[in-house]
MOPAC internal coordinates of N, CA, C and O (Angstrom, degrees):
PM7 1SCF
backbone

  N    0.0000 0     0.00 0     0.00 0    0    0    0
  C    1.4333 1     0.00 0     0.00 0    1    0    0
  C    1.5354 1   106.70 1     0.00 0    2    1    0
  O    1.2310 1   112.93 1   -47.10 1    3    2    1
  N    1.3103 1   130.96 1   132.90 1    3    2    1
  C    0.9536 1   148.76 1   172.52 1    5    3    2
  C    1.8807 1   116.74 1   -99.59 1    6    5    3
  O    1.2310 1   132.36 1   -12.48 1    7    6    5
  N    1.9902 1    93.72 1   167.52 1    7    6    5
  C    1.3256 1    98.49 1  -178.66 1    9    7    6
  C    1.4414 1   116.94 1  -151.73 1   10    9    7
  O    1.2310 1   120.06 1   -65.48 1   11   10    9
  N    1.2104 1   117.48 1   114.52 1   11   10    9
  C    1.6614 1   117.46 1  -149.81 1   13   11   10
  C    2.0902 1    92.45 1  -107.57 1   14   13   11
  O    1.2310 1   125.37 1   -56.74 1   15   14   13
  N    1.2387 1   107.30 1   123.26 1   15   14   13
  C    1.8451 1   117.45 1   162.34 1   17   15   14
  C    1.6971 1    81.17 1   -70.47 1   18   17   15
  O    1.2310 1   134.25 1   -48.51 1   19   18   17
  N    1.2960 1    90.04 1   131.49 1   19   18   17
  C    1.7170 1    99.55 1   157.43 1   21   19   18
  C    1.5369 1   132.13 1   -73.47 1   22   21   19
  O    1.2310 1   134.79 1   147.48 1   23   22   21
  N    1.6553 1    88.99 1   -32.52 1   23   22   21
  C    1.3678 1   108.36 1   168.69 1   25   23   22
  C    1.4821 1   136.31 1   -55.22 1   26   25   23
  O    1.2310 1   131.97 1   127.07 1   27   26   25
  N    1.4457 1    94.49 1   -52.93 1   27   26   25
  C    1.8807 1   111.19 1  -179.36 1   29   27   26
  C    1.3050 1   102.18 1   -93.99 1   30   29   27
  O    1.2310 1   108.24 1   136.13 1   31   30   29
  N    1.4250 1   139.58 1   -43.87 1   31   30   29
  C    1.1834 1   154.90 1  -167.23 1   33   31   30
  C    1.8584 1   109.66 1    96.36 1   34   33   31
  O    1.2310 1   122.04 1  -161.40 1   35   34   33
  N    1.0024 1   113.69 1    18.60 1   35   34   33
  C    1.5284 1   142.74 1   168.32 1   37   35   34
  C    1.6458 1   106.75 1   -39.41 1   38   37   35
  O    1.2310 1   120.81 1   -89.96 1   39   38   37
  N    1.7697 1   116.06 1    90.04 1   39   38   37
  C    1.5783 1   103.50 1   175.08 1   41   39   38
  C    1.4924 1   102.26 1  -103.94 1   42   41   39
  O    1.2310 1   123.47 1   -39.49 1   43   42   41
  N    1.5239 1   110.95 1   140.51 1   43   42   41
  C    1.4365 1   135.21 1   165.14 1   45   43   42
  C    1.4413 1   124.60 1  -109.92 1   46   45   43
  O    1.2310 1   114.27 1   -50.54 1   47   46   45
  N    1.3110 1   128.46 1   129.46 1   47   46   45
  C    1.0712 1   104.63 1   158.22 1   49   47   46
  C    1.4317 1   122.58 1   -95.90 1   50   49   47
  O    1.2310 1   125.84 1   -22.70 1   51   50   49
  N    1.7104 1   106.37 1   157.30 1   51   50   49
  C    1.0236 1   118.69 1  -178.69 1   53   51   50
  C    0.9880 1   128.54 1  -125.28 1   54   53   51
  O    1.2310 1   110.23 1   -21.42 1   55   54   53
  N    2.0751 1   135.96 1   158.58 1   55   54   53
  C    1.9398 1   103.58 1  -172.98 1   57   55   54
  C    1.6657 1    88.48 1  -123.08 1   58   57   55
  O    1.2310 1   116.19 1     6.00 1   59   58   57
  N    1.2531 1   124.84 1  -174.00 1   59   58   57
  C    1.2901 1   113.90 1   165.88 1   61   59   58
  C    1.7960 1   101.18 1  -113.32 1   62   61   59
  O    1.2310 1   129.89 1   -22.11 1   63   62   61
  N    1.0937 1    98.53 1   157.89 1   63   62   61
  C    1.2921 1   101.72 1  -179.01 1   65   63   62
  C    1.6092 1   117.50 1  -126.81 1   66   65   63
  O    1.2310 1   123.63 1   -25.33 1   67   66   65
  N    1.0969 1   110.64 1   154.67 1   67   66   65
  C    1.7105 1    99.20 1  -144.13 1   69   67   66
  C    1.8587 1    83.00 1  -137.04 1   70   69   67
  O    1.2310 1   127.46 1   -65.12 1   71   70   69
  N    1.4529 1   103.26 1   114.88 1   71   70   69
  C    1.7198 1   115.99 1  -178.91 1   73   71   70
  C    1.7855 1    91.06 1  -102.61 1   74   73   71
  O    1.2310 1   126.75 1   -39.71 1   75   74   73
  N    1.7079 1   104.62 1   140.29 1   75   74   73
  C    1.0982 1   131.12 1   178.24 1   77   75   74
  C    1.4752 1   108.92 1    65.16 1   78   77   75
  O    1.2310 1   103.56 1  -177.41 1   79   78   77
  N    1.1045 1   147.85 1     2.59 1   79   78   77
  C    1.6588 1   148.09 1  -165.33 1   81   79   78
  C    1.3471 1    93.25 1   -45.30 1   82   81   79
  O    1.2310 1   122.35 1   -54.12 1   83   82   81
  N    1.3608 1   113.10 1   125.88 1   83   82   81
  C    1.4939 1   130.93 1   133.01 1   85   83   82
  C    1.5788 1   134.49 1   -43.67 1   86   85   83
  O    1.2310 1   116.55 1   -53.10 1   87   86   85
  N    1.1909 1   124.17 1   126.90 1   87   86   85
  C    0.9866 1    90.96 1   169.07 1   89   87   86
  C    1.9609 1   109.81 1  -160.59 1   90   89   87
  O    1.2310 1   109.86 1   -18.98 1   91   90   89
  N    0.8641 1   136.63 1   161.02 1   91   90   89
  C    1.8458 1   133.77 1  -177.84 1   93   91   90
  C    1.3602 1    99.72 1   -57.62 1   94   93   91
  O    1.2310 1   134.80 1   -21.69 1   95   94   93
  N    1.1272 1    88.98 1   158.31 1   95   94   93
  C    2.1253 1   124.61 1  -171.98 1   97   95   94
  C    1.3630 1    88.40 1  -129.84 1   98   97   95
  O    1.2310 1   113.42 1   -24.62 1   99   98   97
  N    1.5226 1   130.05 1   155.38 1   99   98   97
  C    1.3491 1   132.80 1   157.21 1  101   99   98
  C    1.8951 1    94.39 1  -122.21 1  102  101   99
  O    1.2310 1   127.82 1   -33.48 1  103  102  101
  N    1.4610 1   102.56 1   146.52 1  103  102  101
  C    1.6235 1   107.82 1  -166.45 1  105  103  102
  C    1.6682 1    91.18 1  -142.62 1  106  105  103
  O    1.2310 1   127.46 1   -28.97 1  107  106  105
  N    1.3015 1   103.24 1   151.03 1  107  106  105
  C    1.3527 1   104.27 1   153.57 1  109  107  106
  C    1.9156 1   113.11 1  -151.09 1  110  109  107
  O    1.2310 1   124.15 1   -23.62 1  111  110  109
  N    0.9721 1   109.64 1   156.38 1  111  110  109
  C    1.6791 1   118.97 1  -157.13 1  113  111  110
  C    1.5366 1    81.20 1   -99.20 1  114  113  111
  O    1.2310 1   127.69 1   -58.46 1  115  114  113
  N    1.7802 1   102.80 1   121.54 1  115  114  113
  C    1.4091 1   147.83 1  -176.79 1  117  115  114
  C    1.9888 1   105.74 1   -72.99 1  118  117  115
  O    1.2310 1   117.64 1   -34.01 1  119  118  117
  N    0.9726 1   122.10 1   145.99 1  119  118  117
  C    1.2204 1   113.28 1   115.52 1  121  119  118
  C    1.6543 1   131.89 1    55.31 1  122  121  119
  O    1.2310 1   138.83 1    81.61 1  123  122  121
  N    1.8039 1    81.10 1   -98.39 1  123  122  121
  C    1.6888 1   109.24 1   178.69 1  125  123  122
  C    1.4284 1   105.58 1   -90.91 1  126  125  123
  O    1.2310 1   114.22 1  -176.28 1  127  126  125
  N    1.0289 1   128.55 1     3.72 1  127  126  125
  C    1.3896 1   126.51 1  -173.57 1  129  127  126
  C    1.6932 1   114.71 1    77.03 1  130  129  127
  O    1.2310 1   121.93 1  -160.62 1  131  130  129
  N    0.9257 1   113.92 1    19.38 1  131  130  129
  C    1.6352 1   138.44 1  -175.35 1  133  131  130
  C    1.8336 1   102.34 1   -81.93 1  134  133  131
  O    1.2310 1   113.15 1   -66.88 1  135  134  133
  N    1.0528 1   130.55 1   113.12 1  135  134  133
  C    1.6471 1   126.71 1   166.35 1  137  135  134
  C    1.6447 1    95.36 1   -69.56 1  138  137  135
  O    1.2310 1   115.76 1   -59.10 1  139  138  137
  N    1.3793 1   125.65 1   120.90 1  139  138  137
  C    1.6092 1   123.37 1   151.81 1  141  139  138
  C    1.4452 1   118.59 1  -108.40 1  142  141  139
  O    1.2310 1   106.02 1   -26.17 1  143  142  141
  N    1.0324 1   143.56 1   153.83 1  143  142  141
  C    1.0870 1   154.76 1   113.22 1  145  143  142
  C    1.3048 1   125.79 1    25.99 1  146  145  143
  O    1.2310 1   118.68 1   -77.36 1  147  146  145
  N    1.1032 1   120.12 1   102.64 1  147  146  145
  C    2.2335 1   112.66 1   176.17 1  149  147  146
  C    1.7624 1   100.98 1   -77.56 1  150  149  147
  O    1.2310 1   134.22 1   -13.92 1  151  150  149
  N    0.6996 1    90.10 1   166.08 1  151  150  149
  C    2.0901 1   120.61 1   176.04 1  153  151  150
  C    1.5886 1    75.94 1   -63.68 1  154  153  151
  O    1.2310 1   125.95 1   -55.66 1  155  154  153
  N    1.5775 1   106.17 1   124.34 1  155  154  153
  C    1.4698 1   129.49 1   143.68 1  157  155  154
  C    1.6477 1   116.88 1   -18.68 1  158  157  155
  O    1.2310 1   128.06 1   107.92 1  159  158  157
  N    1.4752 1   102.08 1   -72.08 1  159  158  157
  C    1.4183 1    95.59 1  -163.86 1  161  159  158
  C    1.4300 1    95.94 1   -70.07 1  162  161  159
  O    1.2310 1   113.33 1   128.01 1  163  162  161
  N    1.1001 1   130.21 1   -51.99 1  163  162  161
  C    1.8032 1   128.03 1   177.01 1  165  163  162
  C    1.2554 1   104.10 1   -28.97 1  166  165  163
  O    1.2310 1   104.69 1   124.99 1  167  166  165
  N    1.2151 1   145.90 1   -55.01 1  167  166  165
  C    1.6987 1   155.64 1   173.59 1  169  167  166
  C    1.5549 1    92.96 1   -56.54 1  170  169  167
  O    1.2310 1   121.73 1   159.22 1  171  170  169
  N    0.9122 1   114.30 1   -20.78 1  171  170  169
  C    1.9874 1    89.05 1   172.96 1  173  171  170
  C    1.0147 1   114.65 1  -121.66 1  174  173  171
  O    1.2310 1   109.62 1   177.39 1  175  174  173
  N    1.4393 1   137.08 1    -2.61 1  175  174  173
  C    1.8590 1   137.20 1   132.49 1  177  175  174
  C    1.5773 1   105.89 1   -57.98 1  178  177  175
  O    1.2310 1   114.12 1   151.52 1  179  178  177
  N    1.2164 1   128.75 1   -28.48 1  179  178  177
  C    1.3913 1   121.14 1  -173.43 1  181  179  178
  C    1.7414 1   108.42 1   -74.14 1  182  181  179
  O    1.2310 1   131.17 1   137.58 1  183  182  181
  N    1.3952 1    96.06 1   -42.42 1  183  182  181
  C    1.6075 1   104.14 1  -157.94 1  185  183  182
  C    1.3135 1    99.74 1   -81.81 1  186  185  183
  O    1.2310 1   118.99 1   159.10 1  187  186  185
  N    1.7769 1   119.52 1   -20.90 1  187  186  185
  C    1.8365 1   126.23 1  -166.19 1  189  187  186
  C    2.0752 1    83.85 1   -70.16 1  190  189  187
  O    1.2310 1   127.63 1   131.08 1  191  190  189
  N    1.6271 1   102.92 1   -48.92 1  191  190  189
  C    1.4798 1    95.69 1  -155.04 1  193  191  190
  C    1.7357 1   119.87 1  -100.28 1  194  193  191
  O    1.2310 1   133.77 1  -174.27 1  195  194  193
  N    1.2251 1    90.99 1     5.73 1  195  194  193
  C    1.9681 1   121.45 1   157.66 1  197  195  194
  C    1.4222 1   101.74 1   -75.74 1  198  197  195
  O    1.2310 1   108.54 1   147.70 1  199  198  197
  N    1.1280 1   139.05 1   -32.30 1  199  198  197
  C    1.4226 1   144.07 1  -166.13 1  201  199  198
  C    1.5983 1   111.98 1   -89.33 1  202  201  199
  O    1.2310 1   125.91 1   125.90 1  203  202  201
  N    1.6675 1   106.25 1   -54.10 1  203  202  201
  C    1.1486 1   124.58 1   149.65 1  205  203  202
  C    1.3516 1   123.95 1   -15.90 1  206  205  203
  O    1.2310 1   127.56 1    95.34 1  207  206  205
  N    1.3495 1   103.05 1   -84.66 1  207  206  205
  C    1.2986 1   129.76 1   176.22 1  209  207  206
  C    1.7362 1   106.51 1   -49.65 1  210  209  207
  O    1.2310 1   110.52 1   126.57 1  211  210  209
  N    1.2253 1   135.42 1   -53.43 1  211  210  209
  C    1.1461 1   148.76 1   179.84 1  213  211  210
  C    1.9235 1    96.65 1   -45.37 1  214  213  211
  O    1.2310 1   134.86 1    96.50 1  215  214  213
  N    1.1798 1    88.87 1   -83.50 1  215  214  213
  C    1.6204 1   109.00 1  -169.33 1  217  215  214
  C    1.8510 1   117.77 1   -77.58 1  218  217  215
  O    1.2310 1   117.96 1  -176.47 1  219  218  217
  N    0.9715 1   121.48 1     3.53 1  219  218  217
  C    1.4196 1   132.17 1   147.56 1  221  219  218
  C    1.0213 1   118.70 1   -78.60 1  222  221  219
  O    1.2310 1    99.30 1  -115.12 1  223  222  221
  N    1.3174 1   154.90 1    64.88 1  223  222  221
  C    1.5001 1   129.85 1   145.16 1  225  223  222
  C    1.4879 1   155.14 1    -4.12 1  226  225  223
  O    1.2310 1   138.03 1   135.76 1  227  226  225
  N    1.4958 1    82.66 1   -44.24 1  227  226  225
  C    1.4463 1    87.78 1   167.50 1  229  227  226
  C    1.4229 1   124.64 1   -86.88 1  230  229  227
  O    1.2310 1   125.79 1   178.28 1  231  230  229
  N    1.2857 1   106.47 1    -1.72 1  231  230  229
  C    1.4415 1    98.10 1  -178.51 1  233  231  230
  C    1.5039 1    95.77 1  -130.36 1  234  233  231
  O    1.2310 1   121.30 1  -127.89 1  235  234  233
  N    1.2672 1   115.12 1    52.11 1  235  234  233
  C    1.2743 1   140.24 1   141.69 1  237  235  234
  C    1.5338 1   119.20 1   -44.21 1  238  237  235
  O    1.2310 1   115.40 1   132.24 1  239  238  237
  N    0.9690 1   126.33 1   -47.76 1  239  238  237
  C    1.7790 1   131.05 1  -168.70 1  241  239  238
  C    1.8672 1    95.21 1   -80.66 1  242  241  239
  O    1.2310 1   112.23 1   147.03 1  243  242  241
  N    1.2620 1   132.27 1   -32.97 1  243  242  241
  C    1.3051 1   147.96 1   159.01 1  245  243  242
  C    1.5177 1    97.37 1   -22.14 1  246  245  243
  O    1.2310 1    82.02 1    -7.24 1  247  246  245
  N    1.0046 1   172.90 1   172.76 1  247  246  245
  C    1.4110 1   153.15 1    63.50 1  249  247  246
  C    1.6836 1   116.00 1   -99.09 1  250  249  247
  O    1.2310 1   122.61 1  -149.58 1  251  250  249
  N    1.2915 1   112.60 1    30.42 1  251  250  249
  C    1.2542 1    90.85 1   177.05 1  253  251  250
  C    1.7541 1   107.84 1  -151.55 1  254  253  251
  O    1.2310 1   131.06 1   -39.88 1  255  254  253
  N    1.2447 1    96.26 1   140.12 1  255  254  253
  C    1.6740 1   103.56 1   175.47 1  257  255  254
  C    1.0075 1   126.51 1   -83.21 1  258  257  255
  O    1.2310 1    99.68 1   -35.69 1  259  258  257
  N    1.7718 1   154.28 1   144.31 1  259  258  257
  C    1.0462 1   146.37 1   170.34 1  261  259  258
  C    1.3571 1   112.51 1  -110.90 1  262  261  259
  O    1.2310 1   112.95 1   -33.11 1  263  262  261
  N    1.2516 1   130.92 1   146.89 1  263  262  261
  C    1.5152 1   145.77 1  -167.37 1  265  263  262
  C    1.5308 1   130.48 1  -164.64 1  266  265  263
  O    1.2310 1   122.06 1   -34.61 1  267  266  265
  N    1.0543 1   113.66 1   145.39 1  267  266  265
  C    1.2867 1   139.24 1   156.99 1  269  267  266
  C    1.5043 1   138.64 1   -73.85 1  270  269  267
  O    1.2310 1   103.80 1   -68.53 1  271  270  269
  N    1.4706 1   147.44 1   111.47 1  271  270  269
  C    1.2167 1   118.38 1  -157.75 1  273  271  270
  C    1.8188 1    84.29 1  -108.50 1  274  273  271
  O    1.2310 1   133.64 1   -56.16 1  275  274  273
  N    1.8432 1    91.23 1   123.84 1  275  274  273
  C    1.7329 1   114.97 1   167.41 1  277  275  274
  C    1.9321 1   110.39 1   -20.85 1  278  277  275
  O    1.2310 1   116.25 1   -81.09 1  279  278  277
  N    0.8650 1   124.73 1    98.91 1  279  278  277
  C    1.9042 1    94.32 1   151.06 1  281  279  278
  C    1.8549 1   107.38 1    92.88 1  282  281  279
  O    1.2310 1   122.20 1   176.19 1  283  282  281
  N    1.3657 1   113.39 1    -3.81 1  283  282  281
  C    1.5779 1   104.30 1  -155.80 1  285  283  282
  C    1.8261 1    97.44 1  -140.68 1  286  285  283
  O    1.2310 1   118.72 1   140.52 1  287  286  285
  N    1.1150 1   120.04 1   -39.48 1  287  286  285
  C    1.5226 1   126.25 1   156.20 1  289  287  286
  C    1.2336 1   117.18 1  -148.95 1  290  289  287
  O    1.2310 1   125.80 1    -7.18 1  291  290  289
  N    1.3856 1   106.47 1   172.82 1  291  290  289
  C    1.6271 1   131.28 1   145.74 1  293  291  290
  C    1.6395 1   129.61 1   -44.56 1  294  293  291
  O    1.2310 1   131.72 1   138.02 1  295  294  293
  N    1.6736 1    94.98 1   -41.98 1  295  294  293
  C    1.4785 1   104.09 1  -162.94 1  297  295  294
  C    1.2367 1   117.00 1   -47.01 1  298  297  295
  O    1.2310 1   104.83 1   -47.46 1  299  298  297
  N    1.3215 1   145.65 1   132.54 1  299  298  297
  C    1.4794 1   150.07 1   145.15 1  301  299  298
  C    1.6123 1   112.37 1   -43.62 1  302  301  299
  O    1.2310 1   129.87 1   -45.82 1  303  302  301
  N    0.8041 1    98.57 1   134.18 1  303  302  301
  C    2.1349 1   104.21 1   178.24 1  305  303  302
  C    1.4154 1   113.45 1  -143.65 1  306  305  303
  O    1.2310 1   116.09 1   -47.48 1  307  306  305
  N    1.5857 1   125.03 1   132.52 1  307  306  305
  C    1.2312 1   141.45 1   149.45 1  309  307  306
  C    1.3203 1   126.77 1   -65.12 1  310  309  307
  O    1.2310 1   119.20 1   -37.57 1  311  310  309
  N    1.2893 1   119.13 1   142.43 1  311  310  309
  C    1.9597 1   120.35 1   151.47 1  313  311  310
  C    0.9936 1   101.05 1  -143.96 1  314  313  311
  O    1.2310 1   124.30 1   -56.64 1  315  314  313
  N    1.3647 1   109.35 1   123.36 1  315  314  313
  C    1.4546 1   134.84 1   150.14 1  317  315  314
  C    1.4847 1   116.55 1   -52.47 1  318  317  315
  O    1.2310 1   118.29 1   -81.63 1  319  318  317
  N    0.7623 1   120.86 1    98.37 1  319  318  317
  C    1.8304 1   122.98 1   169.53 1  321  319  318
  C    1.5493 1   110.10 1   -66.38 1  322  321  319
  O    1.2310 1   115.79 1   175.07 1  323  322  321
  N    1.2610 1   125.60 1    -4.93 1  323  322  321
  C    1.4768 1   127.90 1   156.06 1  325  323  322
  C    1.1036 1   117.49 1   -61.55 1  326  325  323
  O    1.2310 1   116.05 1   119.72 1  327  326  325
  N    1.2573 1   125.11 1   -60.28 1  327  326  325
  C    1.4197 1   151.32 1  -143.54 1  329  327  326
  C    1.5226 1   113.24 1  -119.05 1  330  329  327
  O    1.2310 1   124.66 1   156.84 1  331  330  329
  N    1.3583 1   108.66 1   -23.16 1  331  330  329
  C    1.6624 1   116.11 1  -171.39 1  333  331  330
  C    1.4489 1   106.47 1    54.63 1  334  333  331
  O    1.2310 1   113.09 1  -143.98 1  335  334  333
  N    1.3153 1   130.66 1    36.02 1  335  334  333
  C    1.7280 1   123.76 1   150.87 1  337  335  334
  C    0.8581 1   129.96 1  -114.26 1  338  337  335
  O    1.2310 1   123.91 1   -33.59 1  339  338  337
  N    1.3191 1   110.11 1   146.41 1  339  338  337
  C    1.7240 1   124.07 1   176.61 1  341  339  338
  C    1.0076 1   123.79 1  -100.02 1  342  341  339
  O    1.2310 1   122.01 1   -52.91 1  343  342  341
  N    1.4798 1   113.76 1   127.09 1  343  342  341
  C    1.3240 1   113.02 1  -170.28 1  345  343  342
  C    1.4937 1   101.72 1  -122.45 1  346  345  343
  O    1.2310 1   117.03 1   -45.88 1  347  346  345
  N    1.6873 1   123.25 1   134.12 1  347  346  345
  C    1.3457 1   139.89 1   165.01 1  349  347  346
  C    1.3872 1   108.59 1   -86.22 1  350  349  347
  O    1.2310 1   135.11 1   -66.10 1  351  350  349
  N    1.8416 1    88.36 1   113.90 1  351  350  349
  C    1.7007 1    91.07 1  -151.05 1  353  351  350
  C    1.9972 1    95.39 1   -85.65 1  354  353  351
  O    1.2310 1   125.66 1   164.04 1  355  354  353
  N    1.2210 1   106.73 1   -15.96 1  355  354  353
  C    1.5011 1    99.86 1   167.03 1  357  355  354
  C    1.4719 1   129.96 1   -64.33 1  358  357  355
  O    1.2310 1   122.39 1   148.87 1  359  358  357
  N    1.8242 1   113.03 1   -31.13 1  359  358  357
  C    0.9148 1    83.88 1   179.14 1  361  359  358
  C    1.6187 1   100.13 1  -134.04 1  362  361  359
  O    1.2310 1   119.06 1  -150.68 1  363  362  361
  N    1.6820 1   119.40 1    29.32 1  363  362  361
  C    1.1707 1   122.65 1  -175.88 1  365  363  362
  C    1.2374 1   127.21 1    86.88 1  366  365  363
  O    1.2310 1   118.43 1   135.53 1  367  366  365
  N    1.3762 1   120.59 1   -44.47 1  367  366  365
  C    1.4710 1   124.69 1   169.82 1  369  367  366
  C    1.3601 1   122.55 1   -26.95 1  370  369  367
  O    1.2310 1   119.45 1   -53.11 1  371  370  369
  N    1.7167 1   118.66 1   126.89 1  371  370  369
  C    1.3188 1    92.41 1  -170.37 1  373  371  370
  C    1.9967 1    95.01 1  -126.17 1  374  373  371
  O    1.2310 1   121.01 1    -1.54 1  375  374  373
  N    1.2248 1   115.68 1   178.46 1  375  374  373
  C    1.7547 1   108.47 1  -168.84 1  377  375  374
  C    1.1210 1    98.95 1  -153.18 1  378  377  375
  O    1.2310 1   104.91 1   -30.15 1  379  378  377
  N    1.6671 1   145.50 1   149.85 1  379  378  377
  C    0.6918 1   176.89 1   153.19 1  381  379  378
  C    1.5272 1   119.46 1   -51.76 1  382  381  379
  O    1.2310 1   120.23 1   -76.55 1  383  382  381
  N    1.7062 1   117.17 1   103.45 1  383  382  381
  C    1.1714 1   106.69 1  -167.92 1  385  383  382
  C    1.6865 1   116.46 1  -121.23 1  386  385  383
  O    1.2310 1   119.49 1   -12.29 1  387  386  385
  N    1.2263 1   118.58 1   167.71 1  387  386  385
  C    1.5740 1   104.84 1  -178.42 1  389  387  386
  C    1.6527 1   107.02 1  -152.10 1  390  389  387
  O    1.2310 1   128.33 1   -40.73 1  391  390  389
  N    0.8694 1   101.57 1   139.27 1  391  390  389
  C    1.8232 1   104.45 1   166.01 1  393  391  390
  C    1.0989 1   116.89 1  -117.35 1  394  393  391
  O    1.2310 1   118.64 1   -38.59 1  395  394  393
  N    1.9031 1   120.20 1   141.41 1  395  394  393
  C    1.2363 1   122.24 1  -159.12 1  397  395  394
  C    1.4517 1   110.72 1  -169.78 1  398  397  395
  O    1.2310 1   130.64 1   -60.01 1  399  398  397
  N    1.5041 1    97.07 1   119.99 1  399  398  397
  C    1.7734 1   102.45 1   172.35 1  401  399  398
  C    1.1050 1   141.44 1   -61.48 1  402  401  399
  O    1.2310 1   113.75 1   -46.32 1  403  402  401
  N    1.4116 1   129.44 1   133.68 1  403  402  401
  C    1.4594 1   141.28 1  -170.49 1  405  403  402
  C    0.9138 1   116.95 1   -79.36 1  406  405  403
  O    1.2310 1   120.10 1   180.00 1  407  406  405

């Protein structure tokens, strides 16, 4: 984003900066029954194609994401954006997921 003096013809750029922003967590219930935290970048493929999914219509009948977890396995994994579960399609396991503002 830029910023033009009308006067001199002077361009700057500029960013906006945004105090207190809210914003989604992606969690899923462990194990112990504990909600943790997903991998950062996983929370922003989730939320790009949660949004997607939201604001597409037509690909409404779609409900489900496919993934990789960064750095930690191989396994292939689903979420249903219907249902909010994940399912580890290698070995079936499925987990309980939620998104939620800060």
């Amino acid at each position: 984003m830029t910023q033009k003096n009308l006067a001199t013809g002077y361009i700057r750029k500029i960013k906006v900066v945004e105090k207190n922003r809210k914003y989604y967590i992606w969690q899923f219930l462990n194990e112990y029954n504990q909600w943790v935290n997903l991998n950062s970048t996983l929370e922003q493929d989730l939320e790009r194609e949660y949004f997607n999914y939201i604001f597409d219509r037509s690909n409404r009948s779609n409900s489900e994401f496919f993934y990789r977890l960064p750095f930690l396995n191989q396994n292939l994994y689903s979420l249903d954006f219907n249902t909010f579960i994940q399912t580890n399609l290698n070995t079936g396991v499925t987990r309980k997921i939620k998104r939620i503002l800060t």
